[in-house]
N, CA, C and O atoms as CSV, one atom per row, in Angstrom:
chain,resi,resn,atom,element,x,y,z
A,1,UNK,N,N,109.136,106.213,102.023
A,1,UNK,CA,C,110.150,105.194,102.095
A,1,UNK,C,C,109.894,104.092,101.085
A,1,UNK,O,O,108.896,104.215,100.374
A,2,UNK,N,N,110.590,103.143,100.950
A,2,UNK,CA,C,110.835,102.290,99.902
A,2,UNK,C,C,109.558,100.879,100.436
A,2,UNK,O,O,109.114,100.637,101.559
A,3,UNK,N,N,109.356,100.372,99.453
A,3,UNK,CA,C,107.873,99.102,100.246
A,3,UNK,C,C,108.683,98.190,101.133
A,3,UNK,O,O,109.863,97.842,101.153
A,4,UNK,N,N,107.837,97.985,101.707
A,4,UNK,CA,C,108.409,96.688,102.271
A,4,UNK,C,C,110.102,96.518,103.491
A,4,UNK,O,O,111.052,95.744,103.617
A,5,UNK,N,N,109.508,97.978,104.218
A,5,UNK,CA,C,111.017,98.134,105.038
A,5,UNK,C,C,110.786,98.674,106.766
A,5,UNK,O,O,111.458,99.111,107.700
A,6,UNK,N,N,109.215,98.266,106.404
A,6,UNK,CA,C,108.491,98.188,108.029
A,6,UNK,C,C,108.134,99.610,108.372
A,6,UNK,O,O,108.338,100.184,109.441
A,7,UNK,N,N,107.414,100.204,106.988
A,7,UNK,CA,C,107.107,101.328,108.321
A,7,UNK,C,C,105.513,101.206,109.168
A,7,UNK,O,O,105.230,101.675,110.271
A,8,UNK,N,N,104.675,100.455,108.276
A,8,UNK,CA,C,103.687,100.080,109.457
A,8,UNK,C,C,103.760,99.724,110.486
A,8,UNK,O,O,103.231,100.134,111.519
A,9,UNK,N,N,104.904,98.349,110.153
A,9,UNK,CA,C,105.022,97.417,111.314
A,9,UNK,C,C,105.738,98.599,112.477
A,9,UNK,O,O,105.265,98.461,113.606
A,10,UNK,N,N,106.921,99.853,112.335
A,10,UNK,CA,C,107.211,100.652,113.384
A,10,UNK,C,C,106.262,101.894,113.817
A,10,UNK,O,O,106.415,102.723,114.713
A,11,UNK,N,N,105.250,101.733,112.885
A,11,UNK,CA,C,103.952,102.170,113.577
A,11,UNK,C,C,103.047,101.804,114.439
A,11,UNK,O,O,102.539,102.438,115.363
A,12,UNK,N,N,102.878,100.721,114.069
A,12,UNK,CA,C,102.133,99.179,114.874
A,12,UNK,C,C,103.042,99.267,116.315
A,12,UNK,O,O,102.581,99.840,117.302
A,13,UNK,N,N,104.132,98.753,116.315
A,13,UNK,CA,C,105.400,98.804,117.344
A,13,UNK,C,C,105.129,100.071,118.716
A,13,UNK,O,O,104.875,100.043,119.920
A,14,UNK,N,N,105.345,101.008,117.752
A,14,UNK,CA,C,105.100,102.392,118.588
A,14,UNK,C,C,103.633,102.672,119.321
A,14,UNK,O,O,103.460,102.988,120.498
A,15,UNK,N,N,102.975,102.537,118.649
A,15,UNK,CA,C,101.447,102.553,118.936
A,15,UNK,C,C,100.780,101.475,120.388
A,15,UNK,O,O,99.810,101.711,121.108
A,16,UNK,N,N,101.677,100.358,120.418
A,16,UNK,CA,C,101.385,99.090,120.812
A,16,UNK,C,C,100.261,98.387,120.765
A,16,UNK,O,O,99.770,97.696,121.659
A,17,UNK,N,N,99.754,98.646,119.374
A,17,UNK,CA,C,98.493,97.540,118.726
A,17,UNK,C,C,98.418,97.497,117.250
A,17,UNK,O,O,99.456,97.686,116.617
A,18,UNK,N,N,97.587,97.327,116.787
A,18,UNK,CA,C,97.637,97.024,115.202
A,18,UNK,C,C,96.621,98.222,114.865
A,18,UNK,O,O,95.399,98.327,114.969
A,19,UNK,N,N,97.771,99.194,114.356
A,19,UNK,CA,C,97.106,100.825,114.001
A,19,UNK,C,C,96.814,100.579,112.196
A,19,UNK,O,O,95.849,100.946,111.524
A,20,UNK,N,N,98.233,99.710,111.719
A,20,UNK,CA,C,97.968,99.665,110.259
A,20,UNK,C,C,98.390,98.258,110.519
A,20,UNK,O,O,98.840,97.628,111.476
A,21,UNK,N,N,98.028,97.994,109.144
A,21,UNK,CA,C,97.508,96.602,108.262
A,21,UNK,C,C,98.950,96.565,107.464
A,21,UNK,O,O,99.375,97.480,106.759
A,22,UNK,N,N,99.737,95.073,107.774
A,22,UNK,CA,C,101.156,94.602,107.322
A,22,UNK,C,C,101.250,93.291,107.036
A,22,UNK,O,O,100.743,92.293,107.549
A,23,UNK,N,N,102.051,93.473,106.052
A,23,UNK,CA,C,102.379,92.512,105.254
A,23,UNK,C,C,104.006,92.036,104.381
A,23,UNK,O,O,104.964,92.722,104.025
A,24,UNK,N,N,103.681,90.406,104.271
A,24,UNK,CA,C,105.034,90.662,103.512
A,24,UNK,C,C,104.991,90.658,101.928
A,24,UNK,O,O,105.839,90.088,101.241
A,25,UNK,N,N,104.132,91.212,101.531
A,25,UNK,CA,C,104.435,91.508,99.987
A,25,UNK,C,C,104.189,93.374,99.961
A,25,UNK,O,O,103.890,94.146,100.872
A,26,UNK,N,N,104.413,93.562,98.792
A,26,UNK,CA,C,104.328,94.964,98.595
A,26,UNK,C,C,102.933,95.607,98.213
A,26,UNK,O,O,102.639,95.410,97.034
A,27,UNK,N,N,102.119,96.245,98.857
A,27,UNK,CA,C,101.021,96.525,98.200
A,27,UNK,C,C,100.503,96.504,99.323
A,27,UNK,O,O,99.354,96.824,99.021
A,28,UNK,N,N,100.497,96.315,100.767
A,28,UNK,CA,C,99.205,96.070,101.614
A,28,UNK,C,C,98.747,97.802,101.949
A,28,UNK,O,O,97.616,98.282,101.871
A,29,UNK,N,N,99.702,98.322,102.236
A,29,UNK,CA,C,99.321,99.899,102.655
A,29,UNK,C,C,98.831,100.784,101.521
A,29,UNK,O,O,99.851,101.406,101.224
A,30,UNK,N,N,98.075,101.107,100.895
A,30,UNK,CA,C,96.941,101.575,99.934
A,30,UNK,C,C,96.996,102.971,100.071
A,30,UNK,O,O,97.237,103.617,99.051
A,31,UNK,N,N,96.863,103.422,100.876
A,31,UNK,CA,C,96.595,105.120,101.034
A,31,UNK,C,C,97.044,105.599,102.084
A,31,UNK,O,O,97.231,104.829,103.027
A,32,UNK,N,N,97.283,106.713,102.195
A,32,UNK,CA,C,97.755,107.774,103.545
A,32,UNK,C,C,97.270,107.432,104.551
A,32,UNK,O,O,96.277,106.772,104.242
A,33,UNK,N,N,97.377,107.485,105.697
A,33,UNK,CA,C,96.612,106.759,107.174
A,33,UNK,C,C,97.579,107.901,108.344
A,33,UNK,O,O,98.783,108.086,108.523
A,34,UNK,N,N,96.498,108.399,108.867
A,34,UNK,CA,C,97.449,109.171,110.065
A,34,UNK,C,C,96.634,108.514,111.280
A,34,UNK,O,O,95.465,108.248,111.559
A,35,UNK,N,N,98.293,108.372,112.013
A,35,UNK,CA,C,97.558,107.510,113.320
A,35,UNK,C,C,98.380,108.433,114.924
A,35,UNK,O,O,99.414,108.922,115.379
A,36,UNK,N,N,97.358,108.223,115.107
A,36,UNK,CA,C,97.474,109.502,116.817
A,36,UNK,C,C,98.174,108.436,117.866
A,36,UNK,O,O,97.680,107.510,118.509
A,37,UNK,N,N,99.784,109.037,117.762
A,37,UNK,CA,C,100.300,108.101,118.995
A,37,UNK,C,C,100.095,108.575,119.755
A,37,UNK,O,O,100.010,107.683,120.600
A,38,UNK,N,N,99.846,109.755,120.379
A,38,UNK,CA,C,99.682,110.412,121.558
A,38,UNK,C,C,99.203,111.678,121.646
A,38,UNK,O,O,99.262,111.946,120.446
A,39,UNK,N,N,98.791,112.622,122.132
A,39,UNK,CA,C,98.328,113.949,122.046
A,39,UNK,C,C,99.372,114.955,121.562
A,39,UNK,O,O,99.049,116.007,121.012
A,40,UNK,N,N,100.189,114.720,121.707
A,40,UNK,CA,C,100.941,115.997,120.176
A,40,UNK,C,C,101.772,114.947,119.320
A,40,UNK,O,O,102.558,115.495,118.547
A,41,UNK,N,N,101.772,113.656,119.289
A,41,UNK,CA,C,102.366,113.054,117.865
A,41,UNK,C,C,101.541,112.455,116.923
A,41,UNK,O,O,101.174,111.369,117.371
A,42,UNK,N,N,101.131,112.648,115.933
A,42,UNK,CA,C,100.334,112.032,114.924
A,42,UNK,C,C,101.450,111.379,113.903
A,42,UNK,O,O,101.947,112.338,113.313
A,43,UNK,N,N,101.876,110.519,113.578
A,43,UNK,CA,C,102.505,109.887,112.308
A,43,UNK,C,C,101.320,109.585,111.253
A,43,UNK,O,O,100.103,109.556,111.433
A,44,UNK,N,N,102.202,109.341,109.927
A,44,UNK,CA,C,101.502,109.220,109.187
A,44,UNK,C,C,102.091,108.259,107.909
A,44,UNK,O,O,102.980,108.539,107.105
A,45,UNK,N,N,101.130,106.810,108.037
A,45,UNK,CA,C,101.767,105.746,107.363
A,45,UNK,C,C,101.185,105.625,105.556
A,45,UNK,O,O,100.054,105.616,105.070
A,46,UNK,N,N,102.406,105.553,105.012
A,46,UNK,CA,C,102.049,105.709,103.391
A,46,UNK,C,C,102.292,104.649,102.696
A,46,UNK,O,O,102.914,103.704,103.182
A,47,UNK,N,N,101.868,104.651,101.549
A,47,UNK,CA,C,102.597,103.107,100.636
A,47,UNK,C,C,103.573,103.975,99.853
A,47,UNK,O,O,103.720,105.156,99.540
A,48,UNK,N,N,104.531,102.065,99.597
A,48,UNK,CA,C,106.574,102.384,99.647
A,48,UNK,C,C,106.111,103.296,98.052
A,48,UNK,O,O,105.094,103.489,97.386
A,49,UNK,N,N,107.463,103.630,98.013
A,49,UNK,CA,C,107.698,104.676,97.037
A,49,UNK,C,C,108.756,103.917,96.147
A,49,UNK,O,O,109.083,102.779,96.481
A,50,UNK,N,N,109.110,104.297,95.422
A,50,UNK,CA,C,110.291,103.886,94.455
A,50,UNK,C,C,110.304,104.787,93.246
A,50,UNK,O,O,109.572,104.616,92.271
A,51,UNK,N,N,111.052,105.611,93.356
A,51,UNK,CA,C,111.726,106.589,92.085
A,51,UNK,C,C,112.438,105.890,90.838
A,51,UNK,O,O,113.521,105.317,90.728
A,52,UNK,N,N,111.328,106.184,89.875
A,52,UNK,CA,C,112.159,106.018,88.846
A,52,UNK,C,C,113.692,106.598,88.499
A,52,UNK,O,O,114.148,107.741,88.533
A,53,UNK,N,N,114.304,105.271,88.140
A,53,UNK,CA,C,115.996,105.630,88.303
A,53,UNK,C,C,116.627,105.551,86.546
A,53,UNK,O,O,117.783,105.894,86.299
A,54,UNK,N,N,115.564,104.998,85.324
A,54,UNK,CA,C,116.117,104.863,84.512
A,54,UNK,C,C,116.657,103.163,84.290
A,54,UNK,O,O,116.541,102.444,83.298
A,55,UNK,N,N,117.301,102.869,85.689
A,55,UNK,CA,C,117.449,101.499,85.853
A,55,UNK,C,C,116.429,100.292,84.861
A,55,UNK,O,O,115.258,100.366,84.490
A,56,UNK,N,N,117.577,99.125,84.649
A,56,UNK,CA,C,116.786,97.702,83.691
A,56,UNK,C,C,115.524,97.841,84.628
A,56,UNK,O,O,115.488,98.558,85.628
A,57,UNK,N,N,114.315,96.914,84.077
A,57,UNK,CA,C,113.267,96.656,84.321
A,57,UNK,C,C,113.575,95.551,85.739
A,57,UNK,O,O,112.737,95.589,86.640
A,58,UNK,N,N,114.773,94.603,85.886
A,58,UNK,CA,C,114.651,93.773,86.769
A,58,UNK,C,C,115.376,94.850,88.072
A,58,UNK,O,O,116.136,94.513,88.981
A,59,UNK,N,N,115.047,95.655,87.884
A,59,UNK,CA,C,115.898,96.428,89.467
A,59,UNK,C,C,113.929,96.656,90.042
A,59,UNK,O,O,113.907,96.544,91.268
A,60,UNK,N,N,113.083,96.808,89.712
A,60,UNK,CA,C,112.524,96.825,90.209
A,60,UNK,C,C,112.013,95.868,91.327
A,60,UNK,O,O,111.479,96.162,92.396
A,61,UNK,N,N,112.321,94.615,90.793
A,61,UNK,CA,C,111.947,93.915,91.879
A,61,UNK,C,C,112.682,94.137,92.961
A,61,UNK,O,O,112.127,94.609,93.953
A,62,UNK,N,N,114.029,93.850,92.980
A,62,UNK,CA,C,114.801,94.194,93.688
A,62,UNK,C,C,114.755,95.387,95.010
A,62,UNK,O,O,115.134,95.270,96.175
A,63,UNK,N,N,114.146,96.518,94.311
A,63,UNK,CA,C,113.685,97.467,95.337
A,63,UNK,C,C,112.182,97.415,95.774
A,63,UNK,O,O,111.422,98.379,95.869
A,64,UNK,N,N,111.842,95.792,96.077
A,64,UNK,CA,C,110.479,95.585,96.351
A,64,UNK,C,C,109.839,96.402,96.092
A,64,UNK,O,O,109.265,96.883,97.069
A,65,UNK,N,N,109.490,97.132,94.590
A,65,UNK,CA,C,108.466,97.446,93.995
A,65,UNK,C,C,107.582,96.817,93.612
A,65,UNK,O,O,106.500,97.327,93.322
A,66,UNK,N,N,107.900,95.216,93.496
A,66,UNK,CA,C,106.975,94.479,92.866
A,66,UNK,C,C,107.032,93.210,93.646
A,66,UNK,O,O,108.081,92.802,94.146
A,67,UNK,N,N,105.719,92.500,93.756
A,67,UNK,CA,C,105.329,91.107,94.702
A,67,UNK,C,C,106.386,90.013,93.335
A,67,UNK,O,O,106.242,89.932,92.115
A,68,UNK,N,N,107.411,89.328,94.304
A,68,UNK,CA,C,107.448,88.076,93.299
A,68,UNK,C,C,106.481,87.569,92.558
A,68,UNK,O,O,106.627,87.329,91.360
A,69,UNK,N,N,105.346,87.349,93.248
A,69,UNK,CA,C,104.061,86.807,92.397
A,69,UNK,C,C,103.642,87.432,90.982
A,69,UNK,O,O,103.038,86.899,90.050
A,70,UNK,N,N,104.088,88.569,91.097
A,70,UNK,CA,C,103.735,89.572,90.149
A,70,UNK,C,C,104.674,88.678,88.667
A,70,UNK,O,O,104.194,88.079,87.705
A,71,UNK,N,N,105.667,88.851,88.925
A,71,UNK,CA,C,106.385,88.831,88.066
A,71,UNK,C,C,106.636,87.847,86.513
A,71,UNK,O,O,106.966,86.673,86.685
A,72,UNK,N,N,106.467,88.372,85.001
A,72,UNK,CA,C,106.718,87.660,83.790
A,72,UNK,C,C,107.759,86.438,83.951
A,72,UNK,O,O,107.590,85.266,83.613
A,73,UNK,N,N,109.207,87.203,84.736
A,73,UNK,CA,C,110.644,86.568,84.295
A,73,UNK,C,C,110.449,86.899,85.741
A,73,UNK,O,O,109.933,87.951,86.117
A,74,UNK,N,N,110.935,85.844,86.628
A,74,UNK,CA,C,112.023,85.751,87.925
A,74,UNK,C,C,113.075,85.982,87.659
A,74,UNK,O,O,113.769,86.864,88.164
A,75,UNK,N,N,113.467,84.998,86.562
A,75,UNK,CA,C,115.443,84.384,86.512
A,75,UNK,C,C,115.829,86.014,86.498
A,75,UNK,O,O,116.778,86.174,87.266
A,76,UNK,N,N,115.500,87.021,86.008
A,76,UNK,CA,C,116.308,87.735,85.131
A,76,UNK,C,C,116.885,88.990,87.040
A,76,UNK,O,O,118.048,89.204,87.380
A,77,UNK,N,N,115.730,89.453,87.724
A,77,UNK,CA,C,116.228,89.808,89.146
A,77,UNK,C,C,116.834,88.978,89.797
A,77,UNK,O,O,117.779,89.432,90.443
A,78,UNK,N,N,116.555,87.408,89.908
A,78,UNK,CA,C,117.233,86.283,90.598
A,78,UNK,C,C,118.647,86.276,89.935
A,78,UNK,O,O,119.518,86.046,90.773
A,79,UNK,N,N,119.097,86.452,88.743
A,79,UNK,CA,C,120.015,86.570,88.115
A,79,UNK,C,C,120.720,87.613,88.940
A,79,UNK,O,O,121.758,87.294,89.520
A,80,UNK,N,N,120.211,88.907,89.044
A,80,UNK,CA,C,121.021,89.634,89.247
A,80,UNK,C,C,121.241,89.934,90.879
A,80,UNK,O,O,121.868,90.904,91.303
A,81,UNK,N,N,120.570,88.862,91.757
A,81,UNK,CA,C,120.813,88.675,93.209
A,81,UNK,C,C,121.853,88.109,93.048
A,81,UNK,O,O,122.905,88.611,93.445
A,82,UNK,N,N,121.800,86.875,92.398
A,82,UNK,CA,C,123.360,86.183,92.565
A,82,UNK,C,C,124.696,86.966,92.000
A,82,UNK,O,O,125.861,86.710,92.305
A,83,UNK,N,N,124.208,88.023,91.064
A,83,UNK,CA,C,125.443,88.408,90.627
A,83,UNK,C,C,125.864,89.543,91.764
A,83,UNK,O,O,126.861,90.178,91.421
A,84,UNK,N,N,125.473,89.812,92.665
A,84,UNK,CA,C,125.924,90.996,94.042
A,84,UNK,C,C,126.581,89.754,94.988
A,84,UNK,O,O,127.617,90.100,95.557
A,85,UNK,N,N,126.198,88.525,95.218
A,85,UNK,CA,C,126.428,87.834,95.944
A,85,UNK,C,C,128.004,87.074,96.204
A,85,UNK,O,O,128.074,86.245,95.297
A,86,UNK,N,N,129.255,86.992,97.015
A,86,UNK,CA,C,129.490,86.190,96.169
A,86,UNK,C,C,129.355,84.700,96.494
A,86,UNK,O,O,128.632,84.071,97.266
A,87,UNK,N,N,130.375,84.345,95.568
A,87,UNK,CA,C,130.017,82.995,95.528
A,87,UNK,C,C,129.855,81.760,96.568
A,87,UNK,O,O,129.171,80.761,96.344
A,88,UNK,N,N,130.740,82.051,97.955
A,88,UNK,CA,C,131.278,81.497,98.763
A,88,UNK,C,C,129.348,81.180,99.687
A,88,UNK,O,O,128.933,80.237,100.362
A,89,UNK,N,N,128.666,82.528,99.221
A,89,UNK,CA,C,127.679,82.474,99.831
A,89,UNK,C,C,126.194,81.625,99.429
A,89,UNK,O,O,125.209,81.161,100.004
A,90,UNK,N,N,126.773,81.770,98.008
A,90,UNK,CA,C,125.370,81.005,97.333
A,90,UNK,C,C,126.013,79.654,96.410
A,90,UNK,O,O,125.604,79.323,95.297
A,91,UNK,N,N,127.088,79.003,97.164
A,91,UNK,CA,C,127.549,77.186,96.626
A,91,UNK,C,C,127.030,76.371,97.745
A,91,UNK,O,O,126.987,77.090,98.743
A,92,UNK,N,N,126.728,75.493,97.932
A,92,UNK,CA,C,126.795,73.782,98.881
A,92,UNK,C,C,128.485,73.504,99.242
A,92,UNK,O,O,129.440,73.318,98.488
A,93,UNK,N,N,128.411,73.552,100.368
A,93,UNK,CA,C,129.236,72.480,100.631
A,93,UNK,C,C,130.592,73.785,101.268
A,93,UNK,O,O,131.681,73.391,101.684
């Protein structure tokens, strides 16, 4: 699945304790982790994925591939949040 869209946290959830390690940036889940919910279900929690699409360089952020922190240029994904948005949603007043 894509980073950052809870699948630890609906592992964690299911499990009812802290099976994996969550976060809100992209990057906390590191490697494969299989966790035993019960005697015949094992899940198994991975870090997000994101397929190269060809897509500009700022779609990546966008598909939380990348920690804001990370990032050269903000404006240029922030740019293109506001341009999906419209306007009614991102003015004052």
């Amino acid at each position: 699945g894509y980073p950052n869209v809870g699948k630890s946290s609906l592992i964690n959830s299911l499990k009812r304790s802290r099976a994996c390690g969550v976060g809100a940036t992209p990057g906390v889940t590191r490697c494969l982790q299989a966790v035993q919910l019960d005697r015949h279900i094992q899940l198994l929690d991975c870090p997000g994925v994101v397929m190269e699409t060809g897509a500009p360089p700022a779609a990546a952020p966008l598909r939380g591939a990348l920690a804001p922190q990370r990032l050269r240029d903000p404006l240029t994904p922030a740019a293109a949040i506001l341009r999906r948005c419209p306007p009614q949603q991102v003015t004052w007043g």
